[in-house]
BALO-638804 format. One line per 8 residues: number of its first residue (from 1); for each residue z, x, y of C-alpha. Coordinates in pm, 1 decimal. Each point is the difference from the previous one (the first is absolute). Example, Ala and Ser with C-alpha at 12.3 -4.5 7.8 and 13.67 -1.06 7.14 Angstrom:
2
1> 780.0:1230.0:-450.0 ~ -66.0:137.0:344.0
***
This chain:
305
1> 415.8:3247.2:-897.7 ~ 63.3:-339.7:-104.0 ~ -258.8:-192.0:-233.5 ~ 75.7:-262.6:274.8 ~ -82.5:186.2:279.5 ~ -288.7:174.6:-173.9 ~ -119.5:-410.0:-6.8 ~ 104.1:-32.0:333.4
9> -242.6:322.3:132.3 ~ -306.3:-81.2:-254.8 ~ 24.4:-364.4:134.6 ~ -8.4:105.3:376.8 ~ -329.3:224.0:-111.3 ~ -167.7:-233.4:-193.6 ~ 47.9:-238.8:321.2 ~ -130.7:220.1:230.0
17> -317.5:106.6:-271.0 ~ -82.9:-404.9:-54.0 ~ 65.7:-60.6:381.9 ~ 252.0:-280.3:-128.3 ~ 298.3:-161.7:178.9 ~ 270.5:-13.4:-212.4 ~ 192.3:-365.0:67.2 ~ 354.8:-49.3:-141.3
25> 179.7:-344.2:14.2 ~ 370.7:-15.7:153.1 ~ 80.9:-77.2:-361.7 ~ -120.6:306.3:-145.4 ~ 193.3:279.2:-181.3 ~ 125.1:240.6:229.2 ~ -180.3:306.3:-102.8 ~ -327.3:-180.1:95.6
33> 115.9:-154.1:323.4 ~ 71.4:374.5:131.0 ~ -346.0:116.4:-82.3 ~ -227.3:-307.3:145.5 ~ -239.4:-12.3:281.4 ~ 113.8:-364.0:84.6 ~ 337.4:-193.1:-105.7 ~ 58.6:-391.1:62.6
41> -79.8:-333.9:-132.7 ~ -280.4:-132.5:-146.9 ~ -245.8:-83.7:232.4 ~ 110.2:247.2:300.1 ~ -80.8:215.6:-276.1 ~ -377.2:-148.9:-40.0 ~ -42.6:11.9:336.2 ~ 70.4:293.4:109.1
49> -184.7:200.6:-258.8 ~ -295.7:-231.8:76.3 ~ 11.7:194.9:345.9 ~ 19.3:335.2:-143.7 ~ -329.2:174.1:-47.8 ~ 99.9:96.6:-366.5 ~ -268.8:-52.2:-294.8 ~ 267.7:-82.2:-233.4
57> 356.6:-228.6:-7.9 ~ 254.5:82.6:-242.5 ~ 252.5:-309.7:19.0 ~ 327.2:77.4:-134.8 ~ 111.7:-415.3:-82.0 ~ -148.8:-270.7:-201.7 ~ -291.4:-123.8:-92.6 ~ -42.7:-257.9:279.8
65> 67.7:264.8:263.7 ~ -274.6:175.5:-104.1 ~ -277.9:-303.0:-2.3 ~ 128.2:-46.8:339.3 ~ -77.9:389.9:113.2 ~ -307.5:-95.1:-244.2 ~ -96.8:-314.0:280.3 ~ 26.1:182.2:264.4
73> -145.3:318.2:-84.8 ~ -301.5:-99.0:-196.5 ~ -182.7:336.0:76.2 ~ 334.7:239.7:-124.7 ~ 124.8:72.7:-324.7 ~ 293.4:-170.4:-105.9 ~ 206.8:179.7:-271.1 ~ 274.6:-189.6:-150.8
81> 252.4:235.5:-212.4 ~ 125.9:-208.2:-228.2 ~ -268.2:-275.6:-69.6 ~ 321.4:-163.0:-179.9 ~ 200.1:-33.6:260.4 ~ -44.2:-380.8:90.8 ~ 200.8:-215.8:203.7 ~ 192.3:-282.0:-184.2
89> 17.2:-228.0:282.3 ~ -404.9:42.7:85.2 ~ -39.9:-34.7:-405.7 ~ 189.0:-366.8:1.0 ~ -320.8:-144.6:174.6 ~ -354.9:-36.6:-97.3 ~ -301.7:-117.2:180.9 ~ -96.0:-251.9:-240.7
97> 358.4:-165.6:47.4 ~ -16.0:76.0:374.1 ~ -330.0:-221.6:-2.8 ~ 201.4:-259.6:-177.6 ~ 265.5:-16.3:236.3 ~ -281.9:-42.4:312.9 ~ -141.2:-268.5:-169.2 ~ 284.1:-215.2:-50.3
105> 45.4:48.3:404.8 ~ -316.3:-21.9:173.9 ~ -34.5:100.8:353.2 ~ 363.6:223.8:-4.1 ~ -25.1:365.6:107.2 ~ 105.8:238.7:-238.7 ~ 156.1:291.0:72.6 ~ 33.9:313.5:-219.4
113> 285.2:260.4:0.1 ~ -176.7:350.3:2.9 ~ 204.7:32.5:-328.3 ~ -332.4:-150.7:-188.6 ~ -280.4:79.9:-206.2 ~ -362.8:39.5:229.2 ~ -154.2:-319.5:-203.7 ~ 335.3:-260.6:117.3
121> -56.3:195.6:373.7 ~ -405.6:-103.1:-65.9 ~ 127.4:-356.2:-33.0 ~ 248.5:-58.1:279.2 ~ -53.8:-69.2:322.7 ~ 217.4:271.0:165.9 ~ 253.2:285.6:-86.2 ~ 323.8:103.9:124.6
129> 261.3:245.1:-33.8 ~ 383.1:-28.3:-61.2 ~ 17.1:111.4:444.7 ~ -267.9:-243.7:86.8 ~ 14.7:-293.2:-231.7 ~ 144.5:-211.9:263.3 ~ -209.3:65.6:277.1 ~ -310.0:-44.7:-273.5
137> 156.4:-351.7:-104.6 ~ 24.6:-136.6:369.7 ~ -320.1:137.4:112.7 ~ -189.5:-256.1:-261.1 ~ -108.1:-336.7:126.9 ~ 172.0:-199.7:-272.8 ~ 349.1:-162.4:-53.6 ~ -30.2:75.4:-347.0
145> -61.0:336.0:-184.0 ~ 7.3:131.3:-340.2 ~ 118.8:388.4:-67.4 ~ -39.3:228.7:-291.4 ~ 192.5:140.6:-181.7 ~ 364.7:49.8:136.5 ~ 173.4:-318.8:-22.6 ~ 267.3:226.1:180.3
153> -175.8:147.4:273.6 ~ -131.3:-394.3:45.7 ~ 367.3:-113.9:20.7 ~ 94.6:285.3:308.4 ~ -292.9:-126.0:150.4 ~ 74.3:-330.3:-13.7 ~ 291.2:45.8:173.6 ~ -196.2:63.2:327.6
161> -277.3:-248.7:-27.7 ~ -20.5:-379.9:59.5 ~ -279.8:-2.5:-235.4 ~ 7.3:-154.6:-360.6 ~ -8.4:329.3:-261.8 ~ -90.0:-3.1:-361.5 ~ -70.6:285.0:-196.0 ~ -0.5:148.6:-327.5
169> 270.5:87.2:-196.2 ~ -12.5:350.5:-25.0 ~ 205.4:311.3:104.2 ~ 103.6:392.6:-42.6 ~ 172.5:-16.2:-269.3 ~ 201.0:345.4:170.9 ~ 130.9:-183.7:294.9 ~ 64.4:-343.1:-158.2
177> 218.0:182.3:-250.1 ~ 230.3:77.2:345.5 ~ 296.6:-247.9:-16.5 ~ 245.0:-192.6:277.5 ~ 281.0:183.4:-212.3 ~ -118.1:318.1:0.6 ~ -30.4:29.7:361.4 ~ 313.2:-132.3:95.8
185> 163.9:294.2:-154.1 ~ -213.2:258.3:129.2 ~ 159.4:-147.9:310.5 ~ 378.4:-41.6:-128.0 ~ -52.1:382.4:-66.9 ~ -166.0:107.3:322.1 ~ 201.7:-143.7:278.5 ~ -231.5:-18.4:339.5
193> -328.8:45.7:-197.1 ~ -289.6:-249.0:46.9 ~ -224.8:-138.0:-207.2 ~ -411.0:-2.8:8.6 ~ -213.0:-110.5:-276.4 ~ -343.0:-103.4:-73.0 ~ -133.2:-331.8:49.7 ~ -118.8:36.5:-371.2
201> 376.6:-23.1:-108.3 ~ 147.8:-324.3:-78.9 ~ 91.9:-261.8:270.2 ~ 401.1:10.7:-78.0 ~ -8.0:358.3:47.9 ~ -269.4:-33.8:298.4 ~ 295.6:-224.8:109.7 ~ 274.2:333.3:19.1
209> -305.1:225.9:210.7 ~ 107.7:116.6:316.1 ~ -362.6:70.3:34.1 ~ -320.6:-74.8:-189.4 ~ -287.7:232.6:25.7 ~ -288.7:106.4:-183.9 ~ 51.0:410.7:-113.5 ~ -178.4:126.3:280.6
217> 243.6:-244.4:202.6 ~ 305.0:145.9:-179.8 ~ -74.9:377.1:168.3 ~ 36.9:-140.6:333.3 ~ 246.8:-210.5:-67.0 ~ 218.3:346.0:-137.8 ~ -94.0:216.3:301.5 ~ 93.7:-345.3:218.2
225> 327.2:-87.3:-170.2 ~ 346.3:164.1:148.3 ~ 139.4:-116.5:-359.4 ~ 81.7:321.2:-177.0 ~ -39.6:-157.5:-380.0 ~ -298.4:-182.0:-68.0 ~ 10.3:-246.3:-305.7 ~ -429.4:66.5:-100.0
233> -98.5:-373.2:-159.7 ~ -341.7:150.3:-130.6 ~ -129.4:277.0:-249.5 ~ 188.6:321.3:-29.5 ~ -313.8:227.8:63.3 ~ 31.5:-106.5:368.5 ~ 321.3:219.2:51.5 ~ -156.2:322.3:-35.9
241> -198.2:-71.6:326.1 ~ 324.0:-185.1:186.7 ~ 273.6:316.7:-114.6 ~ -271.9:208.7:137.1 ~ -58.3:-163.3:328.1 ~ 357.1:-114.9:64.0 ~ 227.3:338.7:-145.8 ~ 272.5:-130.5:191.3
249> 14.2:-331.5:-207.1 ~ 121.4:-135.7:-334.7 ~ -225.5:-210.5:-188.1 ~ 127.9:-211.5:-282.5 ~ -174.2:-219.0:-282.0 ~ 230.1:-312.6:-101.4 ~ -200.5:21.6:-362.4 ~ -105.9:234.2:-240.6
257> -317.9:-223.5:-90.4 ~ -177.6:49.0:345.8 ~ -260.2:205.2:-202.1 ~ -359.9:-96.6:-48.7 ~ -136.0:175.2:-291.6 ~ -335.6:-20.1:64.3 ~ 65.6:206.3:339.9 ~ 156.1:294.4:-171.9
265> -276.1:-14.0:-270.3 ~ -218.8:249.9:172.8 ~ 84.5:363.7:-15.9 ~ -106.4:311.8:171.3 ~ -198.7:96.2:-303.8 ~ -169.1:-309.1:-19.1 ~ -108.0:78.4:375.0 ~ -111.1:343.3:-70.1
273> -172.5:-130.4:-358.8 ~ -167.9:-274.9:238.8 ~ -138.6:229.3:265.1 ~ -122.5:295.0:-305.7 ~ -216.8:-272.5:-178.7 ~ -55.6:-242.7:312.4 ~ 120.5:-290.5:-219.1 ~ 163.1:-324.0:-27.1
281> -244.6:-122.8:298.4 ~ 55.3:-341.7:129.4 ~ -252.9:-226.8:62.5 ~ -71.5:-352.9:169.8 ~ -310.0:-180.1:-59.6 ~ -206.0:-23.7:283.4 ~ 42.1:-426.0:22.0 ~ 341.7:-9.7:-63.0
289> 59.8:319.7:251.8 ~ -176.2:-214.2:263.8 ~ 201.1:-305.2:-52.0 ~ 341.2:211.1:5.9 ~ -91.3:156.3:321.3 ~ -37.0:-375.0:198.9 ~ 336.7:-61.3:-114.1 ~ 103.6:315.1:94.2
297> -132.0:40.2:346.8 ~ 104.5:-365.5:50.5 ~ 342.6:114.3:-14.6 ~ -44.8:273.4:234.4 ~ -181.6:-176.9:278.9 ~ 356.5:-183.4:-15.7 ~ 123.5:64.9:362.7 ~ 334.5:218.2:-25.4
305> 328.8:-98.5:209.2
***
């Protein structure tokens, strides 16, 4: 036997020893996507492990992923893999500046991308997510709001609310590296393939989407699709999931950059090393957790379409 399926079985025992859910982001490596209890995005993730009766979460993602299965689980164990593995985008933020930023606008709603850490949640006034950040924006009472930290994700929005934006000037640095250039010949060299991409990516290549979606969004939009090529405008881990689901479908990515090292940082080993010692716990302080949630359920008291 393999040493990565040996990994693979002492994983699924440790699991079932700890009573742990084992969560794995759509961006994960492969290897760990096939062995999870629960694969998705960020906060689906959080939320449905918060349902689950298991003593323990093991989130396979970044470090704000896990304060978020940290808020809404305060009586589980939340393991984190790789306590390394941060999020750039989250990172480019802090909640001193985030303060800063309220009090040169008094009275504007802010609202935080999930992508954040739990103390710039704390200090906004709701959340969203990449699916529901225009619903969340339209649902305040306000003509003017302030977003953190994708100035990218604030410019999609933007183009689907009458209400004055400003935001911070972040963004993933993996789908900002996507150019205009780089799509267009993914599409010279797939005739009759269309394009979807994250609302993360830049607005000239948002521009070329034949559909934007968040990566939850992009499985239903391949099972949907009677397009046989799909050009994938986010992180490669997602195709592992969408080959899977859709066997009768090519999937293409128009750049070799759509990579986020900080996703493939974790490892089986680092799972199994995790769930031996019952390390790398994350925790959110108990003021700050309380704070985050508001925000939070804010955003999902947000009536749907």
């Amino acid at each position: 036997m393999s040493r990565t399926e040996e990994l693979k079985r002492e994983v699924r025992r440790l699991l079932e020893e700890r009573n742990a859910v084992l969560l794995a982001h759509n961006y994960q490596r492969d290897e760990i996507q096939e062995i999870a209890d629960l694969r998705g995005d960020s906060l689906g993730l959080s939320q449905e492990a918060a349902r689950t009766d298991a003593d323990v979460i093991v989130f396979c993602g970044v470090h704000f992923m896990a304060e978020s299965a940290a808020i809404l689980s305060p009586h589980k164990k939340v393991i984190l893999p790789r306590m390394d593995a941060g999020c750039p985008m989250a990172d480019m933020i802090r909640a001193d500046q985030l303060q800063a930023e309220r009090e040169r606008r008094p009275g504007v709603p802010v609202v935080a991308y999930v992508n954040t850490s739990a103390e710039v949640k704390a200090l906004s006034d709701i959340c969203c997510t990449s699916a529901n950040a225009v619903r969340v924006v339209e649902s305040l009472d306000s003509d003017r709001v302030y977003m953190v930290p994708d100035r990218n994700l604030a410019h999609y929005i933007q183009r689907f609310t009458e209400k004055k934006l400003e935001w911070w000037d972040g963004f993933c640095p993996t789908h900002d590296r996507l150019t205009p250039e780089e799509v267009l010949r993914a599409k010279e060299e797939n005739p009759g393939s269309v394009f979807v991409c994250h609302p993360e990516c830049r607005p000239e290549v948002v521009d070329l989407a034949d559909h934007v979606c968040s990566t939850s969004g992009m499985y239903s939009f391949a099972r949907s699709t009677s397009a046989s090529t799909i050009i994938v405008g986010t992180e490669m881990g997602i195709l592992w999931r969408l080959k899977k689901e859709n066997p009768d479908k090519k999937f293409i990515l128009p750049s070799k950059t759509l990579i986020c090292p900080n996703m493939k940082l974790t490892t089986l080993e680092d799972v199994a090393e995790g769930l031996r010692e019952m390390k790398n716990m994350v925790r959110v302080p108990e003021d700050v957790r309380e704070k985050a949630l508001v925000a939070l359920r804010r955003m999902l008291e947000v009536p749907r379409d």
